[in-house]
Backbone as XML, in Angstrom:
<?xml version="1.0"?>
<chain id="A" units="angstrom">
  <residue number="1" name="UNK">
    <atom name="N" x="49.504" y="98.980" z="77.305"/>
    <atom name="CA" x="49.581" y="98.418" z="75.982"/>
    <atom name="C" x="48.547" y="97.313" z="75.820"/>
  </residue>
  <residue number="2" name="UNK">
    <atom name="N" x="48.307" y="96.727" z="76.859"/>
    <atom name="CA" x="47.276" y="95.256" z="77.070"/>
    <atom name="C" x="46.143" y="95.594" z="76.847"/>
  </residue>
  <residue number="3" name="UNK">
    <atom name="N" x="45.734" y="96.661" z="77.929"/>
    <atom name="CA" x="44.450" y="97.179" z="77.750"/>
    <atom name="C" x="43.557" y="97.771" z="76.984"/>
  </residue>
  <residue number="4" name="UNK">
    <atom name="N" x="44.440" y="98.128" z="75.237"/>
    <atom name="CA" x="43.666" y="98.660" z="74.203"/>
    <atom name="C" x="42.741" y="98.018" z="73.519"/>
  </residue>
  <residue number="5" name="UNK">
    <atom name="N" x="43.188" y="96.285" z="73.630"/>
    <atom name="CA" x="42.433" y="95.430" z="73.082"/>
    <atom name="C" x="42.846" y="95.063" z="71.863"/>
  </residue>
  <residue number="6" name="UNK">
    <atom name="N" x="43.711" y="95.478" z="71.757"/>
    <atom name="CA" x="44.644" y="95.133" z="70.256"/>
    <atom name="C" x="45.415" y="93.987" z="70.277"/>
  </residue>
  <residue number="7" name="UNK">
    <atom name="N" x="45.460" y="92.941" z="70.400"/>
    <atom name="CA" x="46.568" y="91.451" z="69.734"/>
    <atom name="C" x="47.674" y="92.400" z="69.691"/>
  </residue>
  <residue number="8" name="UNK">
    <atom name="N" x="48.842" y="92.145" z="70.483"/>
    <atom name="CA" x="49.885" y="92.046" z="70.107"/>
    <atom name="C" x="51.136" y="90.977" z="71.293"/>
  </residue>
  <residue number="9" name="UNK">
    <atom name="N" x="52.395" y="90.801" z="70.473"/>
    <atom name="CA" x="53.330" y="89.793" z="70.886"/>
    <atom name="C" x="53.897" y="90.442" z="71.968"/>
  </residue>
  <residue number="10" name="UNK">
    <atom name="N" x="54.063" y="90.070" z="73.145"/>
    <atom name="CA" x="54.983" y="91.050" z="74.610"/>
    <atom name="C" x="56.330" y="91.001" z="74.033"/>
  </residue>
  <residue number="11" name="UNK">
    <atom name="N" x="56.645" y="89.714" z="73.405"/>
    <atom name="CA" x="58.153" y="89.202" z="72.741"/>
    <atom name="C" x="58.673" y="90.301" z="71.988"/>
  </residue>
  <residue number="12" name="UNK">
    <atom name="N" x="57.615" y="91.187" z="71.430"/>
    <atom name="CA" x="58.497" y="92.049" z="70.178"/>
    <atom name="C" x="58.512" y="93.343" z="70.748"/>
  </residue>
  <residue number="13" name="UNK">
    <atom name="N" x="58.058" y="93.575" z="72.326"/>
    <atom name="CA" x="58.291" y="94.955" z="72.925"/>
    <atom name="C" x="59.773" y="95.204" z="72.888"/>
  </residue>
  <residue number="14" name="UNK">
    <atom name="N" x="60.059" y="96.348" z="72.864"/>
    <atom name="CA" x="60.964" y="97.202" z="73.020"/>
    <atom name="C" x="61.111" y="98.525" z="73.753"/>
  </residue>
  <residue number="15" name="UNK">
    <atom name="N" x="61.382" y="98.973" z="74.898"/>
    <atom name="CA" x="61.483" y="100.175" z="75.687"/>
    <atom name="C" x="62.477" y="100.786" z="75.833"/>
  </residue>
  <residue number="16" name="UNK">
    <atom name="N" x="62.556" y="102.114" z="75.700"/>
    <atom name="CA" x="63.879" y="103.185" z="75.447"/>
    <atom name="C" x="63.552" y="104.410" z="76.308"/>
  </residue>
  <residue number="17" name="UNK">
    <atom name="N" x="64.369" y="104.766" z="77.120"/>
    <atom name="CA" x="64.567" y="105.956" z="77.809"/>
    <atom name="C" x="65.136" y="106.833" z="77.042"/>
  </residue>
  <residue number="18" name="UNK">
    <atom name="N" x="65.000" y="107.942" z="76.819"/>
    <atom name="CA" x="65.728" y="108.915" z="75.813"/>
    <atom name="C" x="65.349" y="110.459" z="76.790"/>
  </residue>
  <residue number="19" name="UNK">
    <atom name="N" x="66.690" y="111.432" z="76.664"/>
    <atom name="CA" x="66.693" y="112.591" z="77.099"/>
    <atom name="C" x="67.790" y="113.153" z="77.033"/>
  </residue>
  <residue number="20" name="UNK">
    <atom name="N" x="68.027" y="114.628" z="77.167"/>
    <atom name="CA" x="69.255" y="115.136" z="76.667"/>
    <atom name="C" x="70.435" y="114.666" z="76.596"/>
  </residue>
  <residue number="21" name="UNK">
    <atom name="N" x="70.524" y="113.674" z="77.945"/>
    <atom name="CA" x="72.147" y="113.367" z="77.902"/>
    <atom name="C" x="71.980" y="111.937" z="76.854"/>
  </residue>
  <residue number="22" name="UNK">
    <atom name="N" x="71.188" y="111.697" z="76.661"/>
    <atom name="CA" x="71.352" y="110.165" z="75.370"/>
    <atom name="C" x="70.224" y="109.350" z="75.766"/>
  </residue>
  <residue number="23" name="UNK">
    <atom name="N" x="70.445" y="108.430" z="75.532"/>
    <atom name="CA" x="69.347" y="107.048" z="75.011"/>
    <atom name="C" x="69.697" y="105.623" z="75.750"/>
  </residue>
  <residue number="24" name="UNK">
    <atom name="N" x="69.023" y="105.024" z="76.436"/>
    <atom name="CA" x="69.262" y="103.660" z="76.896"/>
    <atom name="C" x="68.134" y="102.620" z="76.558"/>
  </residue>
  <residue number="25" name="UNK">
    <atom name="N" x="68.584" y="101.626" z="76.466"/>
    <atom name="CA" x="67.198" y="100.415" z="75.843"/>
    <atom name="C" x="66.889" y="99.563" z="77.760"/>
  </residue>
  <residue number="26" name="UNK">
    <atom name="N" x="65.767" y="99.462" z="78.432"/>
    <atom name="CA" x="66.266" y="98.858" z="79.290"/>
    <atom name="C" x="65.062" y="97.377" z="79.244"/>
  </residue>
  <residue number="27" name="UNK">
    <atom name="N" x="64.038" y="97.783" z="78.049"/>
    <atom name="CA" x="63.402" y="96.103" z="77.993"/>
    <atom name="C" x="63.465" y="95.834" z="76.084"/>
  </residue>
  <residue number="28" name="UNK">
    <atom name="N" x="64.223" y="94.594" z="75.634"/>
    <atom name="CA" x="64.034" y="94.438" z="74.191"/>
    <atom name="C" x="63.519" y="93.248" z="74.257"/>
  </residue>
  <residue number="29" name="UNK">
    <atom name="N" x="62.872" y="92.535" z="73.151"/>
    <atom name="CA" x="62.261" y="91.550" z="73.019"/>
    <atom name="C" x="60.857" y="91.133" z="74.456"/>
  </residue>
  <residue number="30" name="UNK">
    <atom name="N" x="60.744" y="92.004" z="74.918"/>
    <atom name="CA" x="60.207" y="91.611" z="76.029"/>
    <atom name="C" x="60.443" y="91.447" z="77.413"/>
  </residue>
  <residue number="31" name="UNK">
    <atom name="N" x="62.093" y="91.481" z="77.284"/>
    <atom name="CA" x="62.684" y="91.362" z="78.855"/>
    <atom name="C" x="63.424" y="91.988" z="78.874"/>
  </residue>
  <residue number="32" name="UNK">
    <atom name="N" x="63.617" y="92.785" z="80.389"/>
    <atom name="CA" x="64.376" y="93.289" z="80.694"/>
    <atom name="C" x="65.913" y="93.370" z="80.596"/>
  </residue>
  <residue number="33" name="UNK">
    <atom name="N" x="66.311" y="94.251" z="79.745"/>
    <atom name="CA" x="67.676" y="93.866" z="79.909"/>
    <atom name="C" x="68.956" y="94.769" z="81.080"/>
  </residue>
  <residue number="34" name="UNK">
    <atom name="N" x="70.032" y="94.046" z="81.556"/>
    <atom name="CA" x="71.393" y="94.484" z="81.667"/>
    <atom name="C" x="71.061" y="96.057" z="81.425"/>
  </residue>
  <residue number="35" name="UNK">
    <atom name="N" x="71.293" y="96.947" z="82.596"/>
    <atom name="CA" x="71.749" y="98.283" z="81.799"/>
    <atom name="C" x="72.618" y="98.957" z="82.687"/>
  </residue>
  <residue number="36" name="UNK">
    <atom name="N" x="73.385" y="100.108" z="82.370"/>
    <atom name="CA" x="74.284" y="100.815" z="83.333"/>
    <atom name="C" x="73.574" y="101.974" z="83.963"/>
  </residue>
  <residue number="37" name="UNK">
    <atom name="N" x="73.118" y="101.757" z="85.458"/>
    <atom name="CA" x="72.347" y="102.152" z="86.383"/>
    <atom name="C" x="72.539" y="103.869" z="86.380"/>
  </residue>
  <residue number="38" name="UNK">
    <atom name="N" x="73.898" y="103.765" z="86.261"/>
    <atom name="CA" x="74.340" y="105.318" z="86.536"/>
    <atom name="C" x="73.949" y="105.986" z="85.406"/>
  </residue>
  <residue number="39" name="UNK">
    <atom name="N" x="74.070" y="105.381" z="84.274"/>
    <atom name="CA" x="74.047" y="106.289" z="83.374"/>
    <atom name="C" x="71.828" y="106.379" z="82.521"/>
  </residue>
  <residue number="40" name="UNK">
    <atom name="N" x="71.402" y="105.059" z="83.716"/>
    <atom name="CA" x="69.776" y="105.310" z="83.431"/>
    <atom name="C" x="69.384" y="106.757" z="84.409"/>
  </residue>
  <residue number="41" name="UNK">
    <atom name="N" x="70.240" y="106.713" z="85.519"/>
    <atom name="CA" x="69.847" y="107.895" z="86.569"/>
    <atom name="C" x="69.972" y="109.153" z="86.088"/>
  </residue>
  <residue number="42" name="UNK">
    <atom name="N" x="71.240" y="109.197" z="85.142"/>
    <atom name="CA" x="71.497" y="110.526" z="84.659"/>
    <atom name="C" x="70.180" y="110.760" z="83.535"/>
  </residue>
  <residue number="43" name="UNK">
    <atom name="N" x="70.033" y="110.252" z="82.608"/>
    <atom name="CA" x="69.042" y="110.530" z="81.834"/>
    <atom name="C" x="67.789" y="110.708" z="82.534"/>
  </residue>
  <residue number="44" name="UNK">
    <atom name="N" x="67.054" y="109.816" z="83.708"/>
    <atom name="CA" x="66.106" y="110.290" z="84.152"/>
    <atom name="C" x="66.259" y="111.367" z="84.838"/>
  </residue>
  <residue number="45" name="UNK">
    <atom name="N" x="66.887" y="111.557" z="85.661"/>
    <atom name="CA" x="67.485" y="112.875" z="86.066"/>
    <atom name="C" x="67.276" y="114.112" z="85.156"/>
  </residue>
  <residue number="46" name="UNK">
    <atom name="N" x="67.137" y="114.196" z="84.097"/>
    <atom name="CA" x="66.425" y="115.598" z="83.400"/>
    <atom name="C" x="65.129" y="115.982" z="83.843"/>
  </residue>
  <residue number="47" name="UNK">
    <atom name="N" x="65.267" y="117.427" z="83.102"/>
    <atom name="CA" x="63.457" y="117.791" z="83.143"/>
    <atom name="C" x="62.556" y="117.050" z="82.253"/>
  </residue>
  <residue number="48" name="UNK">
    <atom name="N" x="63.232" y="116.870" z="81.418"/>
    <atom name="CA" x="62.357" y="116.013" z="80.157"/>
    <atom name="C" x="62.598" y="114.911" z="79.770"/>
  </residue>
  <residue number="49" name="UNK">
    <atom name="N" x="61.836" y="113.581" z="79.794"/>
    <atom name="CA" x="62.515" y="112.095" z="79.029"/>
    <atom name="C" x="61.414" y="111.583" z="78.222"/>
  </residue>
  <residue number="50" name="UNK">
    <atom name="N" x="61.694" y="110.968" z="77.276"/>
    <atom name="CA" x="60.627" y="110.242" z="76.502"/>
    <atom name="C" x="60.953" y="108.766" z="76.825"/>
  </residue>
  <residue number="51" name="UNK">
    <atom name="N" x="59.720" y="108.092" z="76.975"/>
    <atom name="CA" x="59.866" y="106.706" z="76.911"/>
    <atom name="C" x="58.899" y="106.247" z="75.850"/>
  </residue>
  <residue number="52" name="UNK">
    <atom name="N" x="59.892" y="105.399" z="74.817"/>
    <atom name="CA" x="59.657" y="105.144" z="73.883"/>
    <atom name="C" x="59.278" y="103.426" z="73.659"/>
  </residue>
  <residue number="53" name="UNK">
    <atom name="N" x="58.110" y="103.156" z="73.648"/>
    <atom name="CA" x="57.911" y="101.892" z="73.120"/>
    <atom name="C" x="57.050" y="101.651" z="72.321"/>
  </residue>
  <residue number="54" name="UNK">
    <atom name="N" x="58.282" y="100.734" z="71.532"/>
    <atom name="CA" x="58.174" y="99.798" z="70.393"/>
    <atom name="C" x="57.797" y="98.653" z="70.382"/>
  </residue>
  <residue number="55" name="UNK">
    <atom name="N" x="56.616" y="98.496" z="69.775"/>
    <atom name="CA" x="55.512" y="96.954" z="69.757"/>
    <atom name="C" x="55.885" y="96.522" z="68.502"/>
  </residue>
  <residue number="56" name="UNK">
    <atom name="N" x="56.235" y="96.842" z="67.278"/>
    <atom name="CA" x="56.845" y="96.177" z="66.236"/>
    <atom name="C" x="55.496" y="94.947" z="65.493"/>
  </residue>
  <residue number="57" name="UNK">
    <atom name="N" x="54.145" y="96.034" z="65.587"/>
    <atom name="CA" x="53.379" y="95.179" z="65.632"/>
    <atom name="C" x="52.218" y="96.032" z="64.373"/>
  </residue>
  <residue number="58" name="UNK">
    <atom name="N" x="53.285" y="96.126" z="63.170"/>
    <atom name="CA" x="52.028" y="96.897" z="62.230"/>
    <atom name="C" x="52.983" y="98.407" z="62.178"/>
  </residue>
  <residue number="59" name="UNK">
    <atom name="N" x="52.141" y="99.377" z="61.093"/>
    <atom name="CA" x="52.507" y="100.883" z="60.738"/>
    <atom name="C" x="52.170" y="101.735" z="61.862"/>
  </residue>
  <residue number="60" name="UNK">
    <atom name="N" x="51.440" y="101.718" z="62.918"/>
    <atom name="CA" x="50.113" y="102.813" z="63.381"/>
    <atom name="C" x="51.485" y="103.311" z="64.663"/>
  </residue>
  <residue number="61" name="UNK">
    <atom name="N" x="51.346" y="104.532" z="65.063"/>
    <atom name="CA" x="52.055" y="105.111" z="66.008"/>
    <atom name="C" x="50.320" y="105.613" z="67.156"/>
  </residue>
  <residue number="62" name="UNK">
    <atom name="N" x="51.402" y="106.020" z="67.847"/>
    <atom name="CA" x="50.398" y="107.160" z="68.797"/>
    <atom name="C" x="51.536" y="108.019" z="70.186"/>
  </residue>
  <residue number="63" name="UNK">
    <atom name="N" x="51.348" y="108.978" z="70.894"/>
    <atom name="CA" x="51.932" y="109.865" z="71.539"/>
    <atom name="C" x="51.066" y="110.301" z="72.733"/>
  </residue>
  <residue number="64" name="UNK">
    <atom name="N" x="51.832" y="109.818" z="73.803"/>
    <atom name="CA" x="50.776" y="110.007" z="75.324"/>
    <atom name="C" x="51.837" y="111.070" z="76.246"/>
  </residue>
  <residue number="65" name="UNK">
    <atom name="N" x="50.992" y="111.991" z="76.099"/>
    <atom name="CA" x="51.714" y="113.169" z="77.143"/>
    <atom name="C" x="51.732" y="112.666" z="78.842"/>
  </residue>
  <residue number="66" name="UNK">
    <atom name="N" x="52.975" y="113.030" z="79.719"/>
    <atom name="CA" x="52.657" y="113.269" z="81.186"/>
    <atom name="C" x="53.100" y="114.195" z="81.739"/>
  </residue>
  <residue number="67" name="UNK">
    <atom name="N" x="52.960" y="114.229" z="83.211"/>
    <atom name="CA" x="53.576" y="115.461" z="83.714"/>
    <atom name="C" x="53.614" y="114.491" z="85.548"/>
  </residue>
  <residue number="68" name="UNK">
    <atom name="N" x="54.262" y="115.373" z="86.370"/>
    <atom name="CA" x="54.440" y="114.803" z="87.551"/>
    <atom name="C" x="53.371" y="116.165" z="88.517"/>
  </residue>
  <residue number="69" name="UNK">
    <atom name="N" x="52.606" y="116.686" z="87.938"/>
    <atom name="CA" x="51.855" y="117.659" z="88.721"/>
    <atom name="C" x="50.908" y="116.992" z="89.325"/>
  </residue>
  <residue number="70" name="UNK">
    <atom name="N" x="51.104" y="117.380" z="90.953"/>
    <atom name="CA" x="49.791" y="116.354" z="91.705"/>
    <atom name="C" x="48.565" y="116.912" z="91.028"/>
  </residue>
  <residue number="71" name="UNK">
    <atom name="N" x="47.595" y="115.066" z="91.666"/>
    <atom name="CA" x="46.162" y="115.738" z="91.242"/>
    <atom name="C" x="45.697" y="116.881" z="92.033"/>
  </residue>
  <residue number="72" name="UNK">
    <atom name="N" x="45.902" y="117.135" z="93.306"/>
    <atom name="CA" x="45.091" y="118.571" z="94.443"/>
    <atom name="C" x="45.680" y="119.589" z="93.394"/>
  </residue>
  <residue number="73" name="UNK">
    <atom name="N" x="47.210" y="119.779" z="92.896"/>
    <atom name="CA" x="47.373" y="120.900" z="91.746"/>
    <atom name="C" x="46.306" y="121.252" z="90.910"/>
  </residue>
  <residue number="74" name="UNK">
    <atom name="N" x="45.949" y="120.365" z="89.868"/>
    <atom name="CA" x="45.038" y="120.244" z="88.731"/>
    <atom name="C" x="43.756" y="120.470" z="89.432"/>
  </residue>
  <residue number="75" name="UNK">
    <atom name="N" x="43.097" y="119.887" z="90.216"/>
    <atom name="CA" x="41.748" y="120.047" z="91.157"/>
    <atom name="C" x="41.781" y="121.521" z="91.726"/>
  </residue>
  <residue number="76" name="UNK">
    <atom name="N" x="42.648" y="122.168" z="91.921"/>
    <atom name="CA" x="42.428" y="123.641" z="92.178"/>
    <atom name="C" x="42.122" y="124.337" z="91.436"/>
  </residue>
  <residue number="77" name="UNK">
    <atom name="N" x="43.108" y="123.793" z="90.565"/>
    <atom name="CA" x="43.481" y="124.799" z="89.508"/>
    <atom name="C" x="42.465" y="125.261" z="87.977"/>
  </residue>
  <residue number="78" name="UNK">
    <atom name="N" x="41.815" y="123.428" z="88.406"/>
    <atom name="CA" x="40.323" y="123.361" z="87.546"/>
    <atom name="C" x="38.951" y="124.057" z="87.898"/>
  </residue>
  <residue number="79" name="UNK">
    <atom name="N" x="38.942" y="124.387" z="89.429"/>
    <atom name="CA" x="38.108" y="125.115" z="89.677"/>
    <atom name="C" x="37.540" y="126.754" z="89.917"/>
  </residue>
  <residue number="80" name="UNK">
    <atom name="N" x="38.699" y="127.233" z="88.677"/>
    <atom name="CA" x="38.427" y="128.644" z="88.536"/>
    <atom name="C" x="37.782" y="128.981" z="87.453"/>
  </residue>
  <residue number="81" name="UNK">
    <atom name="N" x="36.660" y="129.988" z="88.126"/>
    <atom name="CA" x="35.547" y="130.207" z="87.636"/>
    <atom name="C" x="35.844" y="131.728" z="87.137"/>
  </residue>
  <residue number="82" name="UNK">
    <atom name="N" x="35.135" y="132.290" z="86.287"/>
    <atom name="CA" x="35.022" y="133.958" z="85.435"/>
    <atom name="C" x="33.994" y="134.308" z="86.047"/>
  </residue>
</chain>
């Protein structure tokens, strides 16, 4: 978030785990908050989670894909040739 070069407040971050089994907040205003461990494990525990943060800093969005595929995966897999 620092590194775009954009001004913004750390104070007005907000971070959310979200995935099938539900939604947990585990940083608001900037700090970490209190959360129920078991029930952050279960949500990460899916195939799929979004982590959602909120800078509360203006209209503009944006959406960053990942994946847990090593790089030697991708490096192989980039080097096929026709």
């Amino acid at each position: 978030m620092g590194y775009s070069n954009i001004p913004f407040n750390p104070e007005h971050v907000r971070i959310d785990l979200l995935s099938e089994v539900g939604e947990i907040t585990v940083c608001r205003n900037g700090v970490g908050v209190d959360i129920d461990e078991e029930y952050a494990s279960e949500i990460l525990g899916e195939d799929e989670i979004v982590i959602r943060i909120t800078i509360d800093n203006g209209n503009a969005s944006a959406t960053c894909w990942g994946c847990d595929i090593p790089y030697d995966y991708i490096k192989l897999n980039g080097n096929y040739r026709k």
